[in-house]
BAKOL-896926 format. One record per residue (C-alpha): x, y, z. Coordinates in steps of 0.001 Angstrom, whole numbers, padded with zeros to 6 digits, always signed. Example, Ala and Ser with C-alpha at 12.3 -4.5 7.8 and 13.67 -1.06 7.14 Angstrom:
% BAKOL-896926
+012300-004500+007800
+013670-001060+007140
This chain:
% BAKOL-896926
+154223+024301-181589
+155233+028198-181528
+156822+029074-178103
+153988+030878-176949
+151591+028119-177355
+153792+026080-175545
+154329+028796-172906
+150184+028975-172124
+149979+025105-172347
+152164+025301-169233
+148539+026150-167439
+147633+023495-164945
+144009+024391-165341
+141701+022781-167519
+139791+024092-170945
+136669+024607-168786
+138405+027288-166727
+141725+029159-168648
+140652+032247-169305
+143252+033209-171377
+142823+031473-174722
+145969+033108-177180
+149258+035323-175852
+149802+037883-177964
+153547+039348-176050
+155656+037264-173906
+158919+038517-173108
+159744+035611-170887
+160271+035991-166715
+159234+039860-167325
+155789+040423-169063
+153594+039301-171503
+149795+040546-172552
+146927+038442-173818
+143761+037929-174614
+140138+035692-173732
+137398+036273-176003
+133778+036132-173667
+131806+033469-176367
+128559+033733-174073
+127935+030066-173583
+130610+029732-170880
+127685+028148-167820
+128286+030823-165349
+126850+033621-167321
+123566+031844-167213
+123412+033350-163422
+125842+036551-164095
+123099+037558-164755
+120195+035917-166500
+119255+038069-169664
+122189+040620-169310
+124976+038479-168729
+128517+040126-167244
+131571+038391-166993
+132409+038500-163478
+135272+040497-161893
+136505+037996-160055
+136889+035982-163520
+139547+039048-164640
+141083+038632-161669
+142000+034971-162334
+142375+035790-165888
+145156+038132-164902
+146686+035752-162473
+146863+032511-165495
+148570+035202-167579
+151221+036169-164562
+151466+032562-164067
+152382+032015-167659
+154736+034734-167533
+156563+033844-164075
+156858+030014-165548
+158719+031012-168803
+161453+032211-166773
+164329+030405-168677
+167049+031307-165404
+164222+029879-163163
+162996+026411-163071
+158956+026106-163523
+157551+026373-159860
+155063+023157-159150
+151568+024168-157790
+152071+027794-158926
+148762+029405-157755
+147326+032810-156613
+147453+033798-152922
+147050+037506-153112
+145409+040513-154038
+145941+044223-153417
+144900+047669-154922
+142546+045353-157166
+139839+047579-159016
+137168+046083-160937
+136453+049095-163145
+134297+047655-165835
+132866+044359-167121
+133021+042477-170047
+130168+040853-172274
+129407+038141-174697
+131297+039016-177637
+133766+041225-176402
+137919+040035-176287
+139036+040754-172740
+142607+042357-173445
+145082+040934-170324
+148624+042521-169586
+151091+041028-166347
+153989+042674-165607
+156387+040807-163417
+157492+043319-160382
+159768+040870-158112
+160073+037477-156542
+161261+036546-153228
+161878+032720-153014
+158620+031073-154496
+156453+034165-154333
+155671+036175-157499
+154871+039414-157652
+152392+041055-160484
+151098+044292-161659
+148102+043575-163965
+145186+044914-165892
+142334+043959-168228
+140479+046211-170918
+137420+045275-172923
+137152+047881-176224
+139977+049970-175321
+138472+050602-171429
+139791+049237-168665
+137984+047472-166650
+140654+045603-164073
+143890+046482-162675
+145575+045620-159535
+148854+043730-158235
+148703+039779-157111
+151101+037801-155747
+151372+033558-156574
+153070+031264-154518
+154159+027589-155528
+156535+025033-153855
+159921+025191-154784
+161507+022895-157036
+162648+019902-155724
+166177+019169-157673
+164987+016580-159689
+162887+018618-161197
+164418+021395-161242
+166722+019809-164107
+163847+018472-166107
């Protein structure tokens, strides 16, 4: 498996909801950029919105934060934080949407951690526009030593 397969199966999340499906950059701890391609028979665009369907903003959002997560977790000086997850947003601006069809281009840029907080800078673009960018912050529980050696 190429490292950054290896670095995205880190994900805790399940196929039904990773929304990033192939990294494209990673420089490990620091950034990385990917991409999710919107097939158009993911269930929730059924109701986002029936007969023009828009993948929703929120979606980016998490999008973004799986990507930051990936990045923050391939730290090779830090051990792999258990139940890394988002638990803030700020400046976020949905500019845009996304449709069936169209590969939702993700970038993270690690700014800082304090402890087991995370700090991001990210944005989406579908087609060259973007259409999210913001800063989000995950938190997970830090590393007991036995794992932090495994």
């Amino acid at each position: 498996m190429n490292p950054l397969d290896h670095a995205l199966n880190s994900l805790p999340h399940g196929p039904e909801f990773r929304f990033v499906d192939r990294l494209s950059h990673l420089d490990p701890g620091k950034s990385g950029s990917g991409e999710y391609t919107v097939r158009g028979e993911e269930p929730f665009l059924k109701g986002h919105f029936p007969g023009q369907p828009l993948f929703p903003g929120v979606l980016l959002v998490e999008a973004a934060a799986q990507l930051a997560g990936t990045v923050a977790q391939s730290d090779p000086q830090i051990a792999p934080m258990p139940g890394l997850k988002l638990t803030a947003l700020r400046n976020v601006k949905i500019l845009g949407t996304a449709r069936p069809g169209d590969v939702i281009q993700l970038e993270a840029r690690l700014k800082g951690r304090l402890g087991n907080l995370v700090q991001a800078e990210v944005k989406a673009t579908a087609n060259g526009v973007p259409i999210m960018q913001g800063e989000l912050t995950l938190s997970g529980e830090t590393p007991k030593p036995d794992q932090a050696d495994g």
